[in-house]
N, C-alpha and C positions, 0 to 999 in steps of 0.2 A: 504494500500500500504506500509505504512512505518512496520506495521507488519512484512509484508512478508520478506522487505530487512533483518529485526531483523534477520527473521531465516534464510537468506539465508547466513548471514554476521555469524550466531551460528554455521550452520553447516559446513562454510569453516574453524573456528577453531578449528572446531571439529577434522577435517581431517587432519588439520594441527600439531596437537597435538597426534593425535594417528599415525603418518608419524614419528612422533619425538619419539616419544612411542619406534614403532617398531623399527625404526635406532639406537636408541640408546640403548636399549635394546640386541642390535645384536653387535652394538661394542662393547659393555662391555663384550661377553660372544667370542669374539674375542680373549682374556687377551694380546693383541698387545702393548705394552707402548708404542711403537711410534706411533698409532693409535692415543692411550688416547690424549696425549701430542699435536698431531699436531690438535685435533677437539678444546681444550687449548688454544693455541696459535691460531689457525684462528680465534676463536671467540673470544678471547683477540683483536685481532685486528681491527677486526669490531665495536667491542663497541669504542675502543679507536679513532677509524677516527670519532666514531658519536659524542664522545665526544667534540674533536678539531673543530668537524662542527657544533656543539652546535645544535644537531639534536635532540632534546627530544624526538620525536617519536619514533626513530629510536632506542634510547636508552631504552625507555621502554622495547618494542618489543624486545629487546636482553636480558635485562633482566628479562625480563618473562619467554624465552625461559631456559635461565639459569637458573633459580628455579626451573624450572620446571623438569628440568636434571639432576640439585641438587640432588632436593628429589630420582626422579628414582637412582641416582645413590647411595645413601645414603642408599635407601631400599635393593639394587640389592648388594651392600659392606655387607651390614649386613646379608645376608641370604648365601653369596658365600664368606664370610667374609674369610676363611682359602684358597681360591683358588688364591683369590685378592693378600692377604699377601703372602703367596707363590712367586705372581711373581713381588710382589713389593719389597721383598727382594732379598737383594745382598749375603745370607750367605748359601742356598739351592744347593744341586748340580747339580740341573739343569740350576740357574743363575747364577753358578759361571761358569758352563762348555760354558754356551751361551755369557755373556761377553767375557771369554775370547779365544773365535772363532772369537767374534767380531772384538778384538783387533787382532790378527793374522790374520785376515783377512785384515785388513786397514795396518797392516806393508807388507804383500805380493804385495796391489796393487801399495806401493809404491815402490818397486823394479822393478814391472811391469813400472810403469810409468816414472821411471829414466830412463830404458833402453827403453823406445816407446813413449815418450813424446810429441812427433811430429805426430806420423801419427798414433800409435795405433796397436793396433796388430790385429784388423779388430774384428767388430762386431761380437758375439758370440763365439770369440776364447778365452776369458779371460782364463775357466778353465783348456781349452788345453796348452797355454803358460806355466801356474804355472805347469802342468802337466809334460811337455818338461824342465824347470827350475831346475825340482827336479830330475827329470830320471839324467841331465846330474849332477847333484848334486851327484849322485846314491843311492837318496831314493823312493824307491818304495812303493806309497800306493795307495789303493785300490781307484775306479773313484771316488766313493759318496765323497770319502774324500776331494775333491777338489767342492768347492764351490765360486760363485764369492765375491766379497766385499758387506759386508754389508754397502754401500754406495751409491744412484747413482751419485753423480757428480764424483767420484772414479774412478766408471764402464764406465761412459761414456769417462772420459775420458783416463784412458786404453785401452779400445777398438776403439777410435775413435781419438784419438788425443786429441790435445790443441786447434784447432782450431773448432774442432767436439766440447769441452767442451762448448766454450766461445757460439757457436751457439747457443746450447742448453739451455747455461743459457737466452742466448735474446731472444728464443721463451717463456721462462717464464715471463722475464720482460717487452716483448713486449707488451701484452695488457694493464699493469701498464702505460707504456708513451705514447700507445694510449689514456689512458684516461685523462692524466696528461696534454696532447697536442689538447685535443676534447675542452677545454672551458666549458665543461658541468660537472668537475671534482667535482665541492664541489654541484652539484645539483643535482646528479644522486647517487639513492638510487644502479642501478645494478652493479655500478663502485665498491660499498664498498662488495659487497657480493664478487664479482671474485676476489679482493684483498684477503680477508679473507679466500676463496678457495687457491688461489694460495700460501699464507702462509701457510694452512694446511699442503696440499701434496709436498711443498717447504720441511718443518718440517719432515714428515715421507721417503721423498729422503734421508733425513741424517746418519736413522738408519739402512733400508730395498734397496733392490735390486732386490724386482719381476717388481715394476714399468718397468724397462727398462729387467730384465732376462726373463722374461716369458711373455706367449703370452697374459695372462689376463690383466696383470699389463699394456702392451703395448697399447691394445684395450680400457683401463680406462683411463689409460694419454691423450689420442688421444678425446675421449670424453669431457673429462672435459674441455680440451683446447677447440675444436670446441663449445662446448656447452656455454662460455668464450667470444669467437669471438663473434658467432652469436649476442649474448646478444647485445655486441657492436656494432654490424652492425644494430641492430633493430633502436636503440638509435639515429646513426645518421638519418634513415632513420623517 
């Protein structure tokens, strides 16, 4: 009997290990820095709540995961070595031309959001504003050229307001002070994982704008969060 658990307890790390495999294997070939950065920081985070909770286990298990990601990513650096470097430098002209879209971009939606700070200039209009901005400006450039802020708290709140922001931002921090207010906060291993989620894709809101621009970004936010909830409705139930 205890045999059998052996293997069944081998091949759930098996699977668990080749999930990590494949995922992580698939964001590195992403070359997304706000990707890298925010799986970084969420799992920075995680370790660090097991730490304060003096959760050995928990802390193993994180770092296990880690080394193990290490190495993958160590191996996956060294053989894609000139593609990595590439968009880890700032001195190529594709990074210099994409920083500095970035930053024109973040000085635009603050123009947008001095003159709509209040109610927004309605969902999906951002490119069309900047578009109407410049016409009356009388510069004319082609549609592609207008893109929204490489932002979403930015976007959100350009499009939606201040008070559409501040929403937004408490549907992220709501299930944090759900769990902060359950009494099950330092006992519950699912509370540290949806924190360390919600830090990730917190992280990559900062650089990126399909989250909230596109229809995919939109149907993954909506998941992640439901998928978040649920956890916690298991929990109390």
């Amino acid at each position: 009997m205890s045999f059998g658990i052996w293997n069944l307890k081998f091949v759930c790390v098996l699977c668990l290990m080749s999930c990590i495999l494949v995922l992580l294997t698939g964001l590195f070939f992403t070359f997304s820095r706000a990707a890298w950065l925010g799986i970084i920081i969420g799992t920075g985070v995680m370790l660090a709540i097991a730490v304060i909770r003096k959760d050995l286990l928990t802390q193993k298990k994180i770092l296990e995961i880690i080394l193990f990601g290490g190495v993958l990513t160590f191996i996956l650096f060294n053989l894609y070595g000139d593609l990595s470097a590439a968009r880890l430098s700032e001195n190529t002209r594709l990074e210099i031309k994409s920083n500095t879209e970035r930053v024109e971009s973040y000085a635009s939606a603050n123009a947008v959001i001095r003159k709509n700070w209040f109610l927004g200039v309605g969902i999906g209009n951002y490119t069309e504003e900047l578009s109407i901005k410049e016409q009356e400006s009388g510069i004319k450039n082609p549609a592609w050229e207008y893109q929204p802020a490489h932002n979403v708290f930015l976007l959100v709140w350009s499009e939606i307001g201040i008070f559409g922001l501040l929403f937004f931002i408490g549907i992220l921090f709501w299930p944090i002070k759900r769990a902060l207010n359950s009494g099950k906060y330092d006992a519950s291993k699912d509370n540290l994982y949806q924190i360390g989620l919600l830090a990730a894709i917190s992280t990559m809101f900062m650089f990126d704008h399909w989250w909230w621009s596109l229809h995919f970004g939109v149907l993954l936010f909506w998941l992640v969060m439901g998928i978040i909830v649920r956890e916690d409705e298991k929990e109390k139930t």
